[in-house]
C-alpha positions as CSV (number, residue, x, y, z in Angstrom):
1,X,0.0,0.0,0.0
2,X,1.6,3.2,-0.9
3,X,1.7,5.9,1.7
4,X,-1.3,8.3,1.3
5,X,-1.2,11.4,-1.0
6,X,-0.8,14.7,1.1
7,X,-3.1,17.7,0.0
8,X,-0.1,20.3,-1.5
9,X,-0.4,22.9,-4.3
10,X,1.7,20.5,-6.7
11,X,-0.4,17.4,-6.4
12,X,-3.3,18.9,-7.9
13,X,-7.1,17.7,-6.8
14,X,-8.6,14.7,-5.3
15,X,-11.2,13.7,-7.9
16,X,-14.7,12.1,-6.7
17,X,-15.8,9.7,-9.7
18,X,-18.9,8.3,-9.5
19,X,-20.6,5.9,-12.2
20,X,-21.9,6.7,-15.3
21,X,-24.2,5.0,-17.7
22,X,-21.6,4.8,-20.7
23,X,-18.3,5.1,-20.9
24,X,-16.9,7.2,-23.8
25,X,-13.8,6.7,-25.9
26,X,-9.9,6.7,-25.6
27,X,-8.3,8.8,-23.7
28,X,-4.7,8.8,-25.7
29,X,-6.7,10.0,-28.8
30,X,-9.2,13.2,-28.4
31,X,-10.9,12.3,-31.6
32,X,-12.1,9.7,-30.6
33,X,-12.7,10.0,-27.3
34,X,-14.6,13.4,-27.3
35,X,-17.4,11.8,-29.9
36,X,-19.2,14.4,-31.7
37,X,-16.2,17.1,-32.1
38,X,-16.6,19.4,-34.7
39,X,-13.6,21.0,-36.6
40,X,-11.9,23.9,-35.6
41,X,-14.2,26.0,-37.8
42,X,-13.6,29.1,-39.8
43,X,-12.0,32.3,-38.6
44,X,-14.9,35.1,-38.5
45,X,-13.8,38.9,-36.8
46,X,-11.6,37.0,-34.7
47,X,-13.8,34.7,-33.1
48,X,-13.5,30.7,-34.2
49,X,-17.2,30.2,-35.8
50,X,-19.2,26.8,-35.4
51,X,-19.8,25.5,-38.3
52,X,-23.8,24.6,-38.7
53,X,-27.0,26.1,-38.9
54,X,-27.0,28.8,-36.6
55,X,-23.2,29.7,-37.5
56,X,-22.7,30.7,-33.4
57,X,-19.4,32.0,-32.5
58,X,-17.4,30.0,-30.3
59,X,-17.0,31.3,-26.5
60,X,-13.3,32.0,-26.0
61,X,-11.9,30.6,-22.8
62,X,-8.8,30.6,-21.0
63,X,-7.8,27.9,-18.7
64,X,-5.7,28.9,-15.0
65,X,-3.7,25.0,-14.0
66,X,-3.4,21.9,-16.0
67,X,-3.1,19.8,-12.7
68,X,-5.3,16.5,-12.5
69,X,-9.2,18.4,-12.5
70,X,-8.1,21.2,-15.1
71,X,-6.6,18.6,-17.8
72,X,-4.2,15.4,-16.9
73,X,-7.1,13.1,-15.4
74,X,-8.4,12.7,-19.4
75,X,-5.4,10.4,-19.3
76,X,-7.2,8.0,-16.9
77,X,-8.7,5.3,-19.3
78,X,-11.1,3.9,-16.5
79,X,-13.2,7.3,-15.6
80,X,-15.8,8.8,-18.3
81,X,-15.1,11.6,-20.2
82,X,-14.8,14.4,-20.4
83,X,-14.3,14.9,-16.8
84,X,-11.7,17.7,-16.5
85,X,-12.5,21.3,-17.3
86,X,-9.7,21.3,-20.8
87,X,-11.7,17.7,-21.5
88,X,-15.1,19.5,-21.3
89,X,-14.3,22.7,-23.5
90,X,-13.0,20.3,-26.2
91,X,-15.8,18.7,-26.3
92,X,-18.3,21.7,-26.3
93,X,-18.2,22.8,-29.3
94,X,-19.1,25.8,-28.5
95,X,-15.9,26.5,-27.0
96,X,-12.4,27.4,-28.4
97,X,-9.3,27.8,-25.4
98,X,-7.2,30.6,-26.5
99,X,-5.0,30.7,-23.4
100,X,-3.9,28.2,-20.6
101,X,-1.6,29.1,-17.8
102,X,0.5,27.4,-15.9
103,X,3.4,27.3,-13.6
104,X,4.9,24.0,-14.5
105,X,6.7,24.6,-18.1
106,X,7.2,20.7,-18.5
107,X,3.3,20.3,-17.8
108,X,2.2,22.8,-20.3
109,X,4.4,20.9,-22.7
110,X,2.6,17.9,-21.8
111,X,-0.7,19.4,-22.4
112,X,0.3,20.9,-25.7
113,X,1.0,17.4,-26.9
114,X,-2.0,16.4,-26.0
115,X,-4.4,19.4,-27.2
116,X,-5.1,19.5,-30.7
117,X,-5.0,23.6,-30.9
118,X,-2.4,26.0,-30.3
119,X,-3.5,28.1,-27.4
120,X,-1.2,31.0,-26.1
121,X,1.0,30.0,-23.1
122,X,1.5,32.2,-20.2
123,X,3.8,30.7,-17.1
124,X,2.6,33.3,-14.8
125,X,-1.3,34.4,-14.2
126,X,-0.4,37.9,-13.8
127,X,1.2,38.0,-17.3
128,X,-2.0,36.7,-18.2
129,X,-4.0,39.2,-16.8
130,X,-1.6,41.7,-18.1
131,X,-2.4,40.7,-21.6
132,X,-6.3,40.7,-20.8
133,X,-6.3,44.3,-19.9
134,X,-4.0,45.3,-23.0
135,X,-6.6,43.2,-25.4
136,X,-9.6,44.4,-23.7
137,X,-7.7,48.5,-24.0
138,X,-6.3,48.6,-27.3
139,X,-9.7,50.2,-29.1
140,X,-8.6,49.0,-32.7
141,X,-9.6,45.2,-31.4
142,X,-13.2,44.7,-31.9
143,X,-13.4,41.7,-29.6
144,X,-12.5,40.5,-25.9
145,X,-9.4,38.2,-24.9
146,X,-11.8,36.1,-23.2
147,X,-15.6,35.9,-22.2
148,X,-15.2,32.4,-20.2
149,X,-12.0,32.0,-17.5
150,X,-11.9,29.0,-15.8
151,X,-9.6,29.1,-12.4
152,X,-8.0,24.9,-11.7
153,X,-5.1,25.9,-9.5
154,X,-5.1,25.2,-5.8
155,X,-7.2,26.8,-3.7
156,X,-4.8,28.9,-1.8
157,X,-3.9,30.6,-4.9
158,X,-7.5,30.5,-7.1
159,X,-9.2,32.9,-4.8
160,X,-7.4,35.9,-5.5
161,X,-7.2,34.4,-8.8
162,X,-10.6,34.2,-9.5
163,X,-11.3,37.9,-7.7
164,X,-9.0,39.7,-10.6
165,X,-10.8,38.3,-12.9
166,X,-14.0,39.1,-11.9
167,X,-12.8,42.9,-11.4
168,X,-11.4,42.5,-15.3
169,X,-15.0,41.9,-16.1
170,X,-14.7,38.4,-17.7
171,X,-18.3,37.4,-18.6
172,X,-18.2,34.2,-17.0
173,X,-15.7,32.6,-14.6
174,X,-15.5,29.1,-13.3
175,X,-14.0,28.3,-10.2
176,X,-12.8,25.2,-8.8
177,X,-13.9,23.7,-5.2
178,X,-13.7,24.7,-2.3
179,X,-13.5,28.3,-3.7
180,X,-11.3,29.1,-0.7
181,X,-10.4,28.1,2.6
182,X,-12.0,30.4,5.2
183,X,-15.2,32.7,5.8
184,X,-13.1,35.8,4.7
185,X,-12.5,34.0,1.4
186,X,-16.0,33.5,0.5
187,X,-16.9,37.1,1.4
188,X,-14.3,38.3,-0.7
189,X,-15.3,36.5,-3.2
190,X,-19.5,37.6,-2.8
191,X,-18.0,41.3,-2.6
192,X,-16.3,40.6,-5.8
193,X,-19.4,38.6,-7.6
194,X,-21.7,41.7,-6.4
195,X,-20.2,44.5,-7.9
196,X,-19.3,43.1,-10.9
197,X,-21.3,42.5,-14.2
198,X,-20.0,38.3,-14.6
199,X,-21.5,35.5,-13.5
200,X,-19.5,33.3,-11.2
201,X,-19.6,29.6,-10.7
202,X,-18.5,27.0,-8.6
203,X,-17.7,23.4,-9.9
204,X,-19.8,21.3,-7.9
205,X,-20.5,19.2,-11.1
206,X,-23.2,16.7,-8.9
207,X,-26.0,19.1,-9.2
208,X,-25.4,18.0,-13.1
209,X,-25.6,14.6,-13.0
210,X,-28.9,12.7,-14.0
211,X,-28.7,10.6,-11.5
212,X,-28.5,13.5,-8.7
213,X,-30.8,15.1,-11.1
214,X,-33.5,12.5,-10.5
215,X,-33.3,13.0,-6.7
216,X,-33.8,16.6,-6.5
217,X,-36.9,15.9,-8.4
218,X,-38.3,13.3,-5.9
219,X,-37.5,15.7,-3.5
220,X,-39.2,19.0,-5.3
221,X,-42.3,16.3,-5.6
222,X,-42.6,14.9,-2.5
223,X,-43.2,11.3,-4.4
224,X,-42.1,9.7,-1.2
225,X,-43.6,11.9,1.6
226,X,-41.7,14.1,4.2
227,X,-37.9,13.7,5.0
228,X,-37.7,12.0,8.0
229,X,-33.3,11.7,8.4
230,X,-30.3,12.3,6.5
231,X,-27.3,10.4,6.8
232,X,-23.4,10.6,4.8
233,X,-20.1,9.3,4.6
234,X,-17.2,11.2,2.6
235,X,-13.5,9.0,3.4
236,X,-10.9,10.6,2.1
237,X,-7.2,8.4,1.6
238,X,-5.7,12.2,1.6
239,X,-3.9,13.8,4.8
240,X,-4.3,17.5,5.6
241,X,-1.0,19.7,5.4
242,X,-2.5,22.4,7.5
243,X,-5.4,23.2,10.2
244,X,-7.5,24.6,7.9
245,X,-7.7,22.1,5.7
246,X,-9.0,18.1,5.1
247,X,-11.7,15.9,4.0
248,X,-14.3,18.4,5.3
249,X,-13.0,21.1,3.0
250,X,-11.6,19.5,0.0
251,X,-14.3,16.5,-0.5
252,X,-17.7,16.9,2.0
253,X,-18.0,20.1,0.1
254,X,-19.5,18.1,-2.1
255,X,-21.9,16.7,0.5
256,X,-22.6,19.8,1.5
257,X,-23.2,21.5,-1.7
258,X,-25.9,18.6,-2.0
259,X,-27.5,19.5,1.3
260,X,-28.0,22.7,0.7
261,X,-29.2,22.6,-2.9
262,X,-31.9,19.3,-1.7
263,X,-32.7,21.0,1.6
264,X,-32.0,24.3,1.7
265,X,-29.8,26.3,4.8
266,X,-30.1,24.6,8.0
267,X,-30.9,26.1,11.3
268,X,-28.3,24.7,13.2
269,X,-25.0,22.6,13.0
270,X,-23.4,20.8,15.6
271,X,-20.8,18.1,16.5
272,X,-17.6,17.1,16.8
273,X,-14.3,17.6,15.0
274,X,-11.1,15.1,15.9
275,X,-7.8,16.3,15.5
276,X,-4.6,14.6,16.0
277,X,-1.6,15.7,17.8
278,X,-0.7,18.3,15.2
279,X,-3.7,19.4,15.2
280,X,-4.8,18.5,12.0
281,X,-8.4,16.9,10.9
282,X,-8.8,13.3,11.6
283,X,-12.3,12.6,11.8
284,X,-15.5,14.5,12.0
285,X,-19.3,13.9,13.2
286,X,-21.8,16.7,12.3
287,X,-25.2,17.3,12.5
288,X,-27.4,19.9,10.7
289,X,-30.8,20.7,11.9
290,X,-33.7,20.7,9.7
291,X,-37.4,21.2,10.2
292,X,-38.5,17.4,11.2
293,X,-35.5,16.0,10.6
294,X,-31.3,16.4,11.2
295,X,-28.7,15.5,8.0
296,X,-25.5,13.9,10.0
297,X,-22.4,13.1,8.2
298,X,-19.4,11.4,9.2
299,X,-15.8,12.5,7.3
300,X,-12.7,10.3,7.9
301,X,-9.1,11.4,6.7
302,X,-6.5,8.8,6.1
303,X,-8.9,6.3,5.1
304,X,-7.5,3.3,2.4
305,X,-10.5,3.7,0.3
306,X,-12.9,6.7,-1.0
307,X,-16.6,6.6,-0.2
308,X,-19.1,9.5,-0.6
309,X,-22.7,8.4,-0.1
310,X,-25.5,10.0,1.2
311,X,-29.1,8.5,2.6
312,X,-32.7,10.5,2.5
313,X,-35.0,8.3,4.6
314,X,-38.9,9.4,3.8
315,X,-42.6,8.5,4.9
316,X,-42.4,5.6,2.4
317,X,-39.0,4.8,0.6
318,X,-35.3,5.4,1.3
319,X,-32.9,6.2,-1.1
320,X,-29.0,6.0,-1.6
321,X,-27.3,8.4,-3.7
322,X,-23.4,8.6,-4.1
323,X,-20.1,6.7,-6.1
324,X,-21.2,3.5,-5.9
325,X,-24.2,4.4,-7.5
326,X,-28.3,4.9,-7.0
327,X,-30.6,2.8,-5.0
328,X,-33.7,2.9,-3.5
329,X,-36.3,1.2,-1.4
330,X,-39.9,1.4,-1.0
331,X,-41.9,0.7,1.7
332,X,-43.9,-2.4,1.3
333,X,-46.4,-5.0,2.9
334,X,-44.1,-7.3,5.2
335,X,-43.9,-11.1,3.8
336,X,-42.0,-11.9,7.0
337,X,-44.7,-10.1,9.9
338,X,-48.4,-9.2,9.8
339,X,-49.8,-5.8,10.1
340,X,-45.7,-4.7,9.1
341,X,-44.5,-2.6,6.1
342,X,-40.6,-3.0,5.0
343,X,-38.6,-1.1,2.9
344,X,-38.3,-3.5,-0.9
345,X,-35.4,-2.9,-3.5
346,X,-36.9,-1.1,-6.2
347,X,-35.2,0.2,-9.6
348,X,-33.5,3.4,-9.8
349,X,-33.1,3.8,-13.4
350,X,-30.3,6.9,-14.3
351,X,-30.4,8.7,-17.3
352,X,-27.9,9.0,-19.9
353,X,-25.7,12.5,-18.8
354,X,-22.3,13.1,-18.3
355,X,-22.2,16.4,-15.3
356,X,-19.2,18.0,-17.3
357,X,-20.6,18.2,-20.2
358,X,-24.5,19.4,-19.0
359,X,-22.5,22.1,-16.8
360,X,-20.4,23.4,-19.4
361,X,-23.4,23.4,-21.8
362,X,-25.2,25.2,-19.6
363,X,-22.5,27.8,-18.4
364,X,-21.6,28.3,-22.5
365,X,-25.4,29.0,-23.5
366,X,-25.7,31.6,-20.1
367,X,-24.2,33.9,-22.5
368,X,-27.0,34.3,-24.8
369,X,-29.7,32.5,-22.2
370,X,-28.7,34.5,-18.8
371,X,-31.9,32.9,-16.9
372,X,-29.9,29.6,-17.3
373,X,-27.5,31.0,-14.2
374,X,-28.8,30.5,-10.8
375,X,-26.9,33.3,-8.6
376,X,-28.3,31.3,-5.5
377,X,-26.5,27.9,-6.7
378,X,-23.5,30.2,-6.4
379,X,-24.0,31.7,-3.0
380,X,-24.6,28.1,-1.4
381,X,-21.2,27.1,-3.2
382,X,-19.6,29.8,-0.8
383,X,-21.7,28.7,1.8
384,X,-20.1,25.2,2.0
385,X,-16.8,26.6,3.1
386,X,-19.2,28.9,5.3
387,X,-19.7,26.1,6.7
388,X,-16.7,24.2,6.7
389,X,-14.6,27.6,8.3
390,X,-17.6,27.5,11.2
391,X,-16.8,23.5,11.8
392,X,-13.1,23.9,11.8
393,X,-13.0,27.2,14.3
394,X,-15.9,26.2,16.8
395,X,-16.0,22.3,17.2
């Protein structure tokens, strides 16, 4: 068993994976693999035009780290694709990258081998951002640098990262989770959003899975009756470098973005939060109160396998949701007690969907279809590390 990966700037993000009906292509070949690709198109005022009927110019994005959720995981032959943010604008297309940025010369070379265009290369995001404001000044240029940023780097850099950009007035900008690390973060961030014209948005790429999907709508429908409990699991095999990180912040954010969007804010969290002798996150127990019921989930650090589940008990069925897939269970007559009901397996069928590619669809149409971004989707991304910030200070 190799020794667990520690959470540091160079090794990139943890990936949650999840199953997915269908698995595309080959990952050593992005013809293939990205099915449906069109060509790079024709040149038209200095936008790349989609070919087709409508003839829509292409959105022009800029990419900020080519670490393992920004590009290199497209090398994993046994996950779906696309599921990296390069992966999903190459197969939108919609979408033409005109810049990535990097620190890591040998990686961008790497990911030029790989990428099929020629993007500009920029080592350093404040050249970068340098060359956005000179493209966006010079008055001769008819058209922006960019109109879609997407920020991959660690998230003690991609904060501030994310913050210039929205001050440069990039239309839309994607951010990577957590979006930070502490409460200040996250108001800096909702200061930023709110006095600028862009829309910002968090990749918490579950509230785009069908599956996910699916359960919302039993939820909105009350098909099952009232929410009577909550309960989750997020293991993590990663360590914590500091305090103020672990588990909590880098994975049950997910969790957390799911409770929120299913149940809305709570009233009330409690528990417990185990440290070890340096202080750093173990273990933690935590409990969210809710009108008739309370969501508890459990994180673990240093665990030798991932799990991320989550359980909604209703009036009349249960139902599982999480990486190992969809279940759920009805309540029916008992065939083993009189006068008893008992929960049956039933089928929990999943649509075909792949979350990267719904949520780049839908942030690349916001454009021309701005009632397709939720502000309120954003503001309970920030409120998972809200969260997260409260846990790690008070319990």
């Amino acid at each position: 068993m190799h020794e667990p990966e520690l959470y540091a700037p160079s090794s990139g993000r943890h990936a949650t994976e999840y199953p997915l009906p269908g698995n595309a292509g080959h990952p050593g070949n992005p013809g293939i693999l990205y099915t449906g690709l069109s060509s790079m198109g024709s040149v038209c005022h200095g936008h790349t035009q989609v070919t087709g009927k409508d003839h829509q110019v292409k959105r022009k994005a800029i990419l900020i780290g080519l670490g393992r959720i920004g590009w290199s995981l497209e090398q994993d032959r046994l996950r779906y694709h696309p599921c990296t943010h390069a992966g999903s604008v190459l197969a939108h297309s919609g979408c033409e990258l005109v810049a990535v940025c990097d620190t890591d010369p040998d990686q961008v070379q790497r990911f030029l081998r790989w990428w099929p265009g020629k993007p500009r290369v920029f080592l350093d995001s404040k050249d970068l951002f340098n060359a956005i404001r000179k493209a966006d000044s010079d008055e001769l240029k008819k058209n922006r640098f960019a109109d879609l940023a997407i920020v991959a780097t660690p998230q003690d850099v991609h904060t501030s990262q994310c913050i210039e950009l929205l001050r440069l007035g990039i239309e839309d900008v994607l951010i990577e989770k957590p979006p930070g690390e502490t409460r200040a973060d996250m108001n800096r961030l909702e200061k930023a959003m709110s006095s600028s014209h862009s829309r910002l948005w968090i990749n918490f790429e579950r509230r785009y899975h069908p599956g996910y999907r699916k359960v919302k709508q039993f939820l909105d429908s009350a098909r099952f009756g009232q929410v009577r409990s909550v309960r989750g699991r997020v293991y993590s095999g990663a360590s914590p470098l500091h305090p103020g990180s672990g588990p909590l912040l880098h994975d049950a954010v997910h969790w957390l973005d799911l409770m929120l969007w299913f149940f809305g804010d709570p009233m009330k969290m409690a528990g417990k939060l185990i440290r070890d002798k340096h202080g750093l996150e173990r273990s933690s127990s935590l409990q969210f109160l809710y009108p008739g019921f309370v969501a508890n989930l459990v994180t673990g650090a240093r665990s030798r396998y991932f799990e991320f589940e989550m359980e909604i008990d209703f009036d009349q069925a249960r139902i599982q949701c999480g990486n190992s897939g969809f279940k759920l269970w009805k309540a029916k007559r008992s065939k083993r007690y009189s006068g008893f009901q008992e929960l049956q397996d039933q089928s929990f069928s999943v649509p075909e969907g792949n979350p990267w590619k719904e949520m780049y669809k839908t942030i690349v149409a916001a454009q021309r279809q701005p009632e397709k971004y939720h502000r309120q989707a954003t503001i309970q991304g920030l409120d998972t590390v809200r969260l997260v910030h409260k846990a790690y200070k008070s319990l």
